[in-house]
FIDOPA-869357 format. One record per atom (N, C-alpha, C): atom name; x, z, y. Coordinates in steps of 0.05 Angstrom, whole numbers, plus 5000, padded with zeros to 4 digits. Layout:
<nodes>
site  xx  zz  yy
CA  X  Z  Y
...
</nodes>
This chain:
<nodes>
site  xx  zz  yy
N  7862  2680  2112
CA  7850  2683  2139
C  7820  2681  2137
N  7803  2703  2147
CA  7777  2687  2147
C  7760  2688  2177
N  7738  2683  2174
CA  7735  2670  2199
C  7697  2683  2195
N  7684  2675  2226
CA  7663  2680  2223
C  7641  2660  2238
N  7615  2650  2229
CA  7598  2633  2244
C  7583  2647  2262
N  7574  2627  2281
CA  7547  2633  2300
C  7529  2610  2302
N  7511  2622  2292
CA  7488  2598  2279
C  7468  2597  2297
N  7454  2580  2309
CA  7427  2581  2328
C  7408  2550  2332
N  7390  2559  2338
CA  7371  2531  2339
C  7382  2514  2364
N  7388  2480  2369
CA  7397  2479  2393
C  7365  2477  2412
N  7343  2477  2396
CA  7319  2476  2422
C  7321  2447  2441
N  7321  2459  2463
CA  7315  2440  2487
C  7343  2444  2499
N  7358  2458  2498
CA  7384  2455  2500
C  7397  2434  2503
N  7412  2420  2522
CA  7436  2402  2522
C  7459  2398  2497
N  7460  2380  2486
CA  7483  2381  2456
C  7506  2385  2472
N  7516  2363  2493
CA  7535  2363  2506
C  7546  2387  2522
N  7527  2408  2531
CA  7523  2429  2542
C  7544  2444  2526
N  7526  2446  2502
CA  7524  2473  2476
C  7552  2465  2471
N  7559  2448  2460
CA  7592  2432  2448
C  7616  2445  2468
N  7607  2440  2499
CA  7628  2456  2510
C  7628  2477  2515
N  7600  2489  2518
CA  7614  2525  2515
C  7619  2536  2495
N  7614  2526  2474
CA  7627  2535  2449
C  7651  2533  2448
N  7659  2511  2452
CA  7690  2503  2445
C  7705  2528  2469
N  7684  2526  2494
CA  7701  2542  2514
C  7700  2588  2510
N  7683  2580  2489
CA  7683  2618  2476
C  7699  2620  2459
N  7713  2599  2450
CA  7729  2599  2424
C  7730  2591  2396
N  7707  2570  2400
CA  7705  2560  2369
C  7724  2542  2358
N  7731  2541  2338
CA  7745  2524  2325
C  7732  2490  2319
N  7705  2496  2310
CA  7692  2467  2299
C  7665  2481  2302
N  7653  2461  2294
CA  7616  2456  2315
C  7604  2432  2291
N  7581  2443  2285
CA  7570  2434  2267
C  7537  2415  2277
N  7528  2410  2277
CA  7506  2399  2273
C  7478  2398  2254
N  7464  2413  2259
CA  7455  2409  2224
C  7419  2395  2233
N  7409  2388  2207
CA  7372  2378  2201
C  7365  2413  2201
N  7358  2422  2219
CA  7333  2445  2201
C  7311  2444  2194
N  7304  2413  2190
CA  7278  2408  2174
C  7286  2391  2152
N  7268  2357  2153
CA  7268  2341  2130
C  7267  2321  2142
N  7287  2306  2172
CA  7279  2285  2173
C  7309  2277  2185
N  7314  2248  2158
CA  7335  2239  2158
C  7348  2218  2173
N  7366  2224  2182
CA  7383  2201  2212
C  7403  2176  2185
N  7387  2162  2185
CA  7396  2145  2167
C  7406  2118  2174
N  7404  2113  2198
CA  7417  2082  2208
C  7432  2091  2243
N  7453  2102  2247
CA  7458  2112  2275
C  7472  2073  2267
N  7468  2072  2306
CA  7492  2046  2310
C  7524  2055  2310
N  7543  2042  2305
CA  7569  2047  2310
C  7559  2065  2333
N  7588  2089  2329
CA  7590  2095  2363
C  7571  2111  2363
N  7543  2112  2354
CA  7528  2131  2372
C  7522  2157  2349
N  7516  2180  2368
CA  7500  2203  2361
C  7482  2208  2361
N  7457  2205  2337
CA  7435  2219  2338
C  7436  2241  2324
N  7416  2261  2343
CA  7405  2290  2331
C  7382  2286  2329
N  7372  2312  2311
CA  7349  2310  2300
C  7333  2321  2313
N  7300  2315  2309
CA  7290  2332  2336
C  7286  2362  2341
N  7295  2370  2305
CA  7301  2403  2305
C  7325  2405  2289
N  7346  2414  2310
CA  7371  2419  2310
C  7380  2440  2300
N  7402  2445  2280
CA  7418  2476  2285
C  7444  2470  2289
N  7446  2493  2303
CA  7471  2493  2311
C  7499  2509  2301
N  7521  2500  2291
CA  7535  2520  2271
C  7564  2514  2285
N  7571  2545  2295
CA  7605  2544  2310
C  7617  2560  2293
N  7640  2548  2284
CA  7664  2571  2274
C  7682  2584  2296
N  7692  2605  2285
CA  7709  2628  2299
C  7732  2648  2281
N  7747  2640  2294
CA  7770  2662  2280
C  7771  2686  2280
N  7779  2695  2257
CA  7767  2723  2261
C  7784  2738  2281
N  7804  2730  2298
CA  7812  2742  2315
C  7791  2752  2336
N  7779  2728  2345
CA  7757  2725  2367
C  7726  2747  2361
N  7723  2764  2375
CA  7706  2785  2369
C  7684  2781  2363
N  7667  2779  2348
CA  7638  2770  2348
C  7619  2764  2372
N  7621  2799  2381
CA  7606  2803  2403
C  7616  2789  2434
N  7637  2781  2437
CA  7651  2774  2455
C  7647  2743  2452
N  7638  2733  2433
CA  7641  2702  2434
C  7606  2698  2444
N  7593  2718  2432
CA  7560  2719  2439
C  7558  2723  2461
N  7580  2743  2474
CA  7565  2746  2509
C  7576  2728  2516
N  7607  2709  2513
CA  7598  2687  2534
C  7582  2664  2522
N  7576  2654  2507
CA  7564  2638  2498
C  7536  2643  2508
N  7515  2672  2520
CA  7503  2679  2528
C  7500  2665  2564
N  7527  2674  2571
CA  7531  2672  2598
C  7533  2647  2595
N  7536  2621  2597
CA  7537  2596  2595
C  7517  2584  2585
N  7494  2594  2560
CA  7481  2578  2561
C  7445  2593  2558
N  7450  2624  2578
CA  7423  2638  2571
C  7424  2665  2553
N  7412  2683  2564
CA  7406  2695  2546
C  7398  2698  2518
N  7375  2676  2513
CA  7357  2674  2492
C  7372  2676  2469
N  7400  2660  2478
CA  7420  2658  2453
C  7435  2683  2442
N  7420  2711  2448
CA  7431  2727  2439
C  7409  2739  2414
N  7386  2728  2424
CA  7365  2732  2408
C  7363  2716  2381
N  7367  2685  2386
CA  7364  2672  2366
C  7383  2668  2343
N  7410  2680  2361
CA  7440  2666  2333
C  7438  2684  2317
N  7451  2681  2294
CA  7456  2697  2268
C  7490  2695  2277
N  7505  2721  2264
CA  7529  2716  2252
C  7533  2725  2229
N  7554  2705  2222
CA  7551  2703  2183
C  7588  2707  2184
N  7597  2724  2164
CA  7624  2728  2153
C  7633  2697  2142
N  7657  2685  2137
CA  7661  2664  2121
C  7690  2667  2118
N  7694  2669  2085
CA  7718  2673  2078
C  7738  2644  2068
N  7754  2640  2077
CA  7772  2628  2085
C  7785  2607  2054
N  7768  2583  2051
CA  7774  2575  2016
C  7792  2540  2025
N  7805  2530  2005
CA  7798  2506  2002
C  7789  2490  1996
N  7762  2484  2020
CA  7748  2470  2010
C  7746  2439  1986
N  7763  2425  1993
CA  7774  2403  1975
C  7773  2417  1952
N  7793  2434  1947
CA  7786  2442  1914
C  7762  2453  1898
N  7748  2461  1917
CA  7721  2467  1908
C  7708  2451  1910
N  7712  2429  1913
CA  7691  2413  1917
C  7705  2380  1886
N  7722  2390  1887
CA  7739  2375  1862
C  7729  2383  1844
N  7736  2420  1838
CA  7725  2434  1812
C  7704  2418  1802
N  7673  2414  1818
CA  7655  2404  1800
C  7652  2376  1796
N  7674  2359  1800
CA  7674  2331  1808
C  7692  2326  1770
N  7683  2311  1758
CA  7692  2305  1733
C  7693  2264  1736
N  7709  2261  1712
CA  7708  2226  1705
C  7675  2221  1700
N  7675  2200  1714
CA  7645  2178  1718
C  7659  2152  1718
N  7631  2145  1694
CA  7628  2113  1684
C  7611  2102  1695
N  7613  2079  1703
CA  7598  2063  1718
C  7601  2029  1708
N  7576  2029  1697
CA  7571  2002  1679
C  7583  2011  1642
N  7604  1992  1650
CA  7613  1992  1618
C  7637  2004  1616
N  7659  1991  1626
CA  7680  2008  1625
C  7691  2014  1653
N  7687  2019  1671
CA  7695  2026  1698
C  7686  2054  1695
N  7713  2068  1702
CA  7707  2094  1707
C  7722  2109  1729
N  7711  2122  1752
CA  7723  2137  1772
C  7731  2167  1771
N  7760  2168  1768
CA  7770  2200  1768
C  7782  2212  1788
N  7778  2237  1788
CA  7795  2248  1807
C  7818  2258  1796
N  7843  2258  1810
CA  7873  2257  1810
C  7880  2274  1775
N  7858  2296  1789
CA  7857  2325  1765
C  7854  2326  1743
N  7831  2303  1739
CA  7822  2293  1712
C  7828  2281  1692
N  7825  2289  1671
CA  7839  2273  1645
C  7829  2248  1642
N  7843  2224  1641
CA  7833  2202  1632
C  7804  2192  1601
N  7786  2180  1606
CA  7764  2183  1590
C  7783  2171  1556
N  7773  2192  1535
CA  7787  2176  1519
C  7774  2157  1511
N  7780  2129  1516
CA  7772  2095  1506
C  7788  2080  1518
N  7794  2065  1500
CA  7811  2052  1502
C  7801  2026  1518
N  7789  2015  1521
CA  7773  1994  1535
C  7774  1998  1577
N  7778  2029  1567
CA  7769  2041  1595
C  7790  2034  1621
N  7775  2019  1648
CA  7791  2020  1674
C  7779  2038  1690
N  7806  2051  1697
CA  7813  2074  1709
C  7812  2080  1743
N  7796  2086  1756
CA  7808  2093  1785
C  7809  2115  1787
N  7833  2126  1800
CA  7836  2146  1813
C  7827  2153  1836
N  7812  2171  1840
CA  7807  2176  1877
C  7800  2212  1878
N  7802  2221  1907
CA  7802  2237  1907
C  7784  2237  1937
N  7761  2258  1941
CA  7750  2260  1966
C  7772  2262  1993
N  7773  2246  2009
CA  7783  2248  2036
C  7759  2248  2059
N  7775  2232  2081
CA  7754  2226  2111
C  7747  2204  2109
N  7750  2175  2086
CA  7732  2161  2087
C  7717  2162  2071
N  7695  2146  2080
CA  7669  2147  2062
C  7678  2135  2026
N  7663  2149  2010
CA  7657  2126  1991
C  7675  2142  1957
N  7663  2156  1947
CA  7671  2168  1926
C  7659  2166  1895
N  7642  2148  1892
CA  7619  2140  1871
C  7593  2155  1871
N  7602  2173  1889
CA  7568  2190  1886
C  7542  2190  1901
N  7545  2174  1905
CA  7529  2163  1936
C  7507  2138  1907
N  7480  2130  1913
CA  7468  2117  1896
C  7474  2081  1908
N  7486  2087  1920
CA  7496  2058  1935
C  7512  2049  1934
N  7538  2068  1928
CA  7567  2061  1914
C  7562  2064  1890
N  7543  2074  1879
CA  7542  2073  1845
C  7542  2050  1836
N  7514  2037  1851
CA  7504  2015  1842
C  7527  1990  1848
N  7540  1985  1868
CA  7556  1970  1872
C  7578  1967  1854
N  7590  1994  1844
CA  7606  2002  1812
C  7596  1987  1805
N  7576  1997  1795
CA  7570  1981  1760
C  7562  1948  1776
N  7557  1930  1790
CA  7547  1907  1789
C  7581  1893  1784
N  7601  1905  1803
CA  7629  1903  1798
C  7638  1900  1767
N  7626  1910  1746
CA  7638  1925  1721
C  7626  1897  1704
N  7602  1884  1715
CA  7588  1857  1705
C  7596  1840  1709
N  7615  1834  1738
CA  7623  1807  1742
C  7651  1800  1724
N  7659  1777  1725
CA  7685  1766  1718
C  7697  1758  1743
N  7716  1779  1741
CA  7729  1783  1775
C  7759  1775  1767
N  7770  1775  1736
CA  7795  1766  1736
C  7792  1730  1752
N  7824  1737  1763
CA  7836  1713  1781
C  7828  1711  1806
N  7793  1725  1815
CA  7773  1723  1832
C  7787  1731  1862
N  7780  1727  1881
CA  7795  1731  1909
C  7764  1746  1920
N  7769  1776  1932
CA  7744  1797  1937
C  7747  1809  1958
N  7726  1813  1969
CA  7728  1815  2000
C  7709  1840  2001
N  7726  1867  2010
CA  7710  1887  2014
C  7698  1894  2047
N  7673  1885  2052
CA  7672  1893  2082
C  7656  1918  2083
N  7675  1931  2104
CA  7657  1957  2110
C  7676  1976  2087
N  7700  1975  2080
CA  7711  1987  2059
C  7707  2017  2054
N  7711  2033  2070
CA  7710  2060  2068
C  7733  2070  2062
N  7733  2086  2038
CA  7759  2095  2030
C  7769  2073  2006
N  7750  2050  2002
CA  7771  2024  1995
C  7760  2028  1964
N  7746  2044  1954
CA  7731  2054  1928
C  7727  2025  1910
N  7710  2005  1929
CA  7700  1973  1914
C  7731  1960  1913
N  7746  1957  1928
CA  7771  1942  1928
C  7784  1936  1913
N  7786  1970  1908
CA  7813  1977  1887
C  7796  1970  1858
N  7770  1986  1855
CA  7757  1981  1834
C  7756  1948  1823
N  7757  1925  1853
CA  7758  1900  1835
C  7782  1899  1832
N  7799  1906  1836
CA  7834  1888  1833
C  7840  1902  1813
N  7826  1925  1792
CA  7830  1948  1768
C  7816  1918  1754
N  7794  1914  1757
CA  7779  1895  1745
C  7786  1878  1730
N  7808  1863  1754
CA  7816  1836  1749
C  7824  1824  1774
N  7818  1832  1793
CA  7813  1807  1817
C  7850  1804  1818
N  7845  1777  1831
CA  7879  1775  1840
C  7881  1775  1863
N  7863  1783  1890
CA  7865  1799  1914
C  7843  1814  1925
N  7847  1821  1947
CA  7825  1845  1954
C  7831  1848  1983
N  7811  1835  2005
CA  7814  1845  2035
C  7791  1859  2040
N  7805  1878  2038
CA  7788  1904  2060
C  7791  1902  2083
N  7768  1901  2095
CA  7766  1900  2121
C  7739  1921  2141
N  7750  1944  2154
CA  7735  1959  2168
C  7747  1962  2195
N  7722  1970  2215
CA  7724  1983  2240
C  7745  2007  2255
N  7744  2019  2227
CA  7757  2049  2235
C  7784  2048  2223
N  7802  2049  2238
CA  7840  2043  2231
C  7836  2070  2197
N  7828  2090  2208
CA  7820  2117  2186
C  7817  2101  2157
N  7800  2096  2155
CA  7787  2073  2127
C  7806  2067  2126
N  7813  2044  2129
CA  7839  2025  2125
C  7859  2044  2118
N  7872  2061  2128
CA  7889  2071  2118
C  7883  2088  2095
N  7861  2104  2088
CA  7850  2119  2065
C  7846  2096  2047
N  7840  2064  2044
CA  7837  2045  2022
C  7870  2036  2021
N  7880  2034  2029
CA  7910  2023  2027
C  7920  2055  2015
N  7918  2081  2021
CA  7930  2098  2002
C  7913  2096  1976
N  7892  2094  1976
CA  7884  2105  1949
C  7890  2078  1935
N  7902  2048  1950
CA  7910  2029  1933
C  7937  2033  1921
N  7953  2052  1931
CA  7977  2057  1926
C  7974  2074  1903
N  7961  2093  1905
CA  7955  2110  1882
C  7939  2096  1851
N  7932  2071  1858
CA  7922  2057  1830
C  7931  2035  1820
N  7964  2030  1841
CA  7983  2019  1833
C  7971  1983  1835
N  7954  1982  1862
CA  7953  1956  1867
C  7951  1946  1890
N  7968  1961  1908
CA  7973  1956  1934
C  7986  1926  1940
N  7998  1923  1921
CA  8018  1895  1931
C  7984  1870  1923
N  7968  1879  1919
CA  7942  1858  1920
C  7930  1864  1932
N  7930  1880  1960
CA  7909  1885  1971
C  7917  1882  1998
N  7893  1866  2015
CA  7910  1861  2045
C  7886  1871  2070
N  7892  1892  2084
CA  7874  1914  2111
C  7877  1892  2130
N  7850  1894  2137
CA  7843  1889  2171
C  7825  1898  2177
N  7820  1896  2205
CA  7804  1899  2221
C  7783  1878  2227
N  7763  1882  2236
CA  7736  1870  2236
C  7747  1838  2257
N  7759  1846  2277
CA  7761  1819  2292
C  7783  1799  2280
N  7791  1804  2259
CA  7808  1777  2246
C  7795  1761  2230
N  7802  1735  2227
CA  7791  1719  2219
C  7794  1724  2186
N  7773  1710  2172
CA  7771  1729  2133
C  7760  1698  2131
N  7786  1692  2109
CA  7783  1667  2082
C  7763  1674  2072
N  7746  1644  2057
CA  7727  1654  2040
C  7736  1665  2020
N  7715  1684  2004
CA  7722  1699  1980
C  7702  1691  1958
N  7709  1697  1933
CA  7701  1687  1916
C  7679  1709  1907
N  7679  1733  1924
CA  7661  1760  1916
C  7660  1776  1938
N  7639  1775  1960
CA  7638  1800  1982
C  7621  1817  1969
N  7630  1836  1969
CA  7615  1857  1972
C  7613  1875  1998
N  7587  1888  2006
CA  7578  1895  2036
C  7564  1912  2031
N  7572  1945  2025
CA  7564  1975  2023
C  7564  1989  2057
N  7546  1977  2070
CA  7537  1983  2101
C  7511  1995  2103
N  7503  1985  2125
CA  7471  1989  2125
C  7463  1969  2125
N  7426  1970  2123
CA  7418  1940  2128
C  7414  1937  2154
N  7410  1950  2179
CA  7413  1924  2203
C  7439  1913  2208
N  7459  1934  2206
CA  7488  1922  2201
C  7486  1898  2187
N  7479  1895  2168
CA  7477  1875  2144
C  7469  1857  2158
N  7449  1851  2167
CA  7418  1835  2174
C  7442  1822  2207
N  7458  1835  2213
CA  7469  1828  2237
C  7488  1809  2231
N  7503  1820  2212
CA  7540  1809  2203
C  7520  1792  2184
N  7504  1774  2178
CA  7493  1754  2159
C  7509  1726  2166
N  7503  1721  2179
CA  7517  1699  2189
C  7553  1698  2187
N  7571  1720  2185
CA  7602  1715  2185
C  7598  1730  2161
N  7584  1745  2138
CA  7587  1752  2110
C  7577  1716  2099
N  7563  1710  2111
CA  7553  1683  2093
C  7576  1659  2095
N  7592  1657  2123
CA  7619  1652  2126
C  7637  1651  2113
N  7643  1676  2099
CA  7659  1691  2077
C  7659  1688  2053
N  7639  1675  2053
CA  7632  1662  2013
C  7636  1636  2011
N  7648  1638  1994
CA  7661  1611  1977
C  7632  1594  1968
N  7628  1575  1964
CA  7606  1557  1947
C  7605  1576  1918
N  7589  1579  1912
CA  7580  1598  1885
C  7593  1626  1882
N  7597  1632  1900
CA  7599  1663  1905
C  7592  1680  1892
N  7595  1711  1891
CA  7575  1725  1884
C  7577  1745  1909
N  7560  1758  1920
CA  7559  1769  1940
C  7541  1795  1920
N  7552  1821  1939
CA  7539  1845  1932
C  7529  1864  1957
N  7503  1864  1969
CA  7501  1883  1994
C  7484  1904  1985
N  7494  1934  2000
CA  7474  1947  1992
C  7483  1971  2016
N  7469  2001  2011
CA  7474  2015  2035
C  7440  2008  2046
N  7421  2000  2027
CA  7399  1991  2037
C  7373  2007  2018
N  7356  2015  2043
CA  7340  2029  2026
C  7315  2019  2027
N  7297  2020  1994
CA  7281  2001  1982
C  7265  1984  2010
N  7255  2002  2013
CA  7239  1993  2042
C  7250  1970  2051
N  7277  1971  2054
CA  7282  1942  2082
C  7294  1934  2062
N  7294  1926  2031
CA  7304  1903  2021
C  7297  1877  2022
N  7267  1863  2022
CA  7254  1850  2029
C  7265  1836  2063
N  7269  1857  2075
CA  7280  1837  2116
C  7304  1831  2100
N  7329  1856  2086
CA  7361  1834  2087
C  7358  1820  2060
N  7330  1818  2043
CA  7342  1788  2033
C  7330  1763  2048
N  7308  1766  2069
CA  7304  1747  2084
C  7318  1733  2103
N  7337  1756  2109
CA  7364  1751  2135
C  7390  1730  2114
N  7382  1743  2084
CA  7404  1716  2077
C  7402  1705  2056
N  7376  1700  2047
CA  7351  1672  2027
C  7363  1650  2035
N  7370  1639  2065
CA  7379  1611  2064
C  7395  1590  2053
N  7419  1618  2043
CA  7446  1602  2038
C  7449  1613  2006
N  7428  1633  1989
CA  7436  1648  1974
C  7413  1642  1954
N  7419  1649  1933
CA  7404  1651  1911
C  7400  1678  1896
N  7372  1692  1901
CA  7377  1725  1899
C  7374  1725  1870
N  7397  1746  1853
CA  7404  1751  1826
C  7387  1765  1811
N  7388  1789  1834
CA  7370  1811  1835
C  7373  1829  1845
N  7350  1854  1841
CA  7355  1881  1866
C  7354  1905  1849
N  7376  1913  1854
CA  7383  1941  1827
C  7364  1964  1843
N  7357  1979  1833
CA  7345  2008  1849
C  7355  2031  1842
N  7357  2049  1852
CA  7357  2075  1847
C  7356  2104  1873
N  7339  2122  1865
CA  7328  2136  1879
C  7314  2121  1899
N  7321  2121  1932
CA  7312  2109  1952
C  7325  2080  1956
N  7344  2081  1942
CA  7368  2059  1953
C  7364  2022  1929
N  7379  2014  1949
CA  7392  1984  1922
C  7409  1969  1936
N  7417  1955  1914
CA  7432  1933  1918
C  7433  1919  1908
N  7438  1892  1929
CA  7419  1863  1921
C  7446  1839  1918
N  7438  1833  1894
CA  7474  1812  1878
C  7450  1790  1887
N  7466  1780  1901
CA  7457  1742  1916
C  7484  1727  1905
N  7477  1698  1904
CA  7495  1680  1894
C  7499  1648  1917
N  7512  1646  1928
CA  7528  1629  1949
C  7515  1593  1937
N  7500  1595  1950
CA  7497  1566  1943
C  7519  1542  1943
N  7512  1515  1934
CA  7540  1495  1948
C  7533  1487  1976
N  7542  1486  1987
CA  7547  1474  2028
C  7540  1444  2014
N  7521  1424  2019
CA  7520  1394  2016
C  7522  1390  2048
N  7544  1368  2042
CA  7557  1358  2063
C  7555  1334  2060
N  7540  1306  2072
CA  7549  1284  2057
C  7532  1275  2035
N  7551  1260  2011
CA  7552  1262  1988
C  7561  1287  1968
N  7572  1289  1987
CA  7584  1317  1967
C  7577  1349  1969
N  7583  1373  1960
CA  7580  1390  1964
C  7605  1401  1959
N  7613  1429  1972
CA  7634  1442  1981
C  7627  1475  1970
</nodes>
């Protein structure tokens, strides 16, 4: 089957506007795009930001006539829009597999290595294995934020360790510690989606029966290892119930933070922590802090 776009600047245009007469000329899906260079890098839960120069990209079946989706899309939101859109042919692929093809086994640290389903296992013998394959949650090793979080994972001694993935995604850190060693793993995210994409891909690496989903409003035992691949105001917010979450000598891993605001989230959690260090790469890092003891008393906890 293939199908065809209608591409246009959204301008001063209404998003909410444009979204429904598209959908109401016949589009299938509605895109959003930067047509410049300036990146929406911290939205809050929940919200939508656009950029202040927008494009706008609708698909259409090729049933639906070119010219017939342009005049009403015209009639609903102006003329001008007959002037400015492009239409572009698009032939009809699977995407996932094209996007597999150039996806090969990656090492990360020493022996942690991330494959897709397709891929031949790395030959070494030393080597732990995850399986994953791109879905709808976040989090596939290629991102310089999940990299870095890999390999700090690949350094610790996580056998026996109890690890607490917040913000899981598609559950990528989880599974990678309970491959590790850990002898549990709570993932815990916002979006039911995640949770269910980390509990399959735990099933697929054959350590589901160590791994336990929730949701953000349940209460989380301390762990012997958080790791927190978010953002930093996220971070800088949840400081106080991640610092909760750590055991006395912890190791904690946050990142999802770019160089710039490493300095505010290690100030948001210097109190209780002892910073390891701050890995970098490209714009990004991530900062391994260590859980002080709680002195209570005479004693410490």
């Amino acid at each position: 089957m293939s199908f065809y776009e209608i591409e246009f600047p959204l301008g001063r245009l209404d998003a909410d506007a444009v979204e429904a007469a598209l959908f109401a000329s016949g589009a299938s899906s509605i895109t959003f795009l930067d047509r410049g260079d300036e990146p929406v890098l911290e939205p809050r839960p929940g919200e939508v930001r656009l950029w202040s120069d927008t494009q706008v990209r609708a698909l259409y079946a090729e049933s639906i006539d070119p010219a017939v989706g342009l005049s009403r899309l015209a009639g609903s939101l102006g003329d001008a829009i007959t002037a400015s859109a492009r239409i572009r042919r698009v032939e009809s692929r699977e995407w996932e597999r094209v996007w597999l093809s150039g996806w090969t086994a990656t090492r990360f640290g020493r022996r942690l290595w991330i494959c897709p389903s397709a891929a031949a296992a790395p030959a070494d013998a030393d080597a732990v294995v995850v399986r994953l394959d791109p879905g709808l949650a976040f989090g596939t090793g290629t991102h310089p934020t999940t990299a870095l979080c890999l390999e700090a994972l690949d350094s610790l001694a996580l056998t026996g360790r109890r690890v607490l993935d917040y913000g899981c995604g598609s559950g990528i850190l989880c599974v990678a510690a309970l491959k590790l060693g850990a002898s549990r793993a709570i993932a815990v995210d916002l979006d039911p989606q995640a949770l269910l994409a980390t509990r399959e891909n735990a099933i697929r690496n054959g350590v589901s029966d160590l791994l336990i989903t929730q949701g953000v409003d349940a209460a989380i035992a301390p762990a012997d290892c958080v790791v927190a691949n978010i953002l930093a105001g996220t971070l800088i917010e949840l400081a106080p119930a991640l610092t909760n979450a750590c055991a006395a000598g912890a190791n904690m891993l946050l990142s999802g933070i770019l160089t710039s605001q490493s300095a505010t989230v290690i100030g948001a959690f210097r109190p209780a922590f002892d910073i390891v260090s701050c890995e970098r790469r490209d714009d990004w890092c991530c900062i391994h802090a260590h859980r002080r003891a709680v002195h209570r008393g005479n004693g410490a906890v």
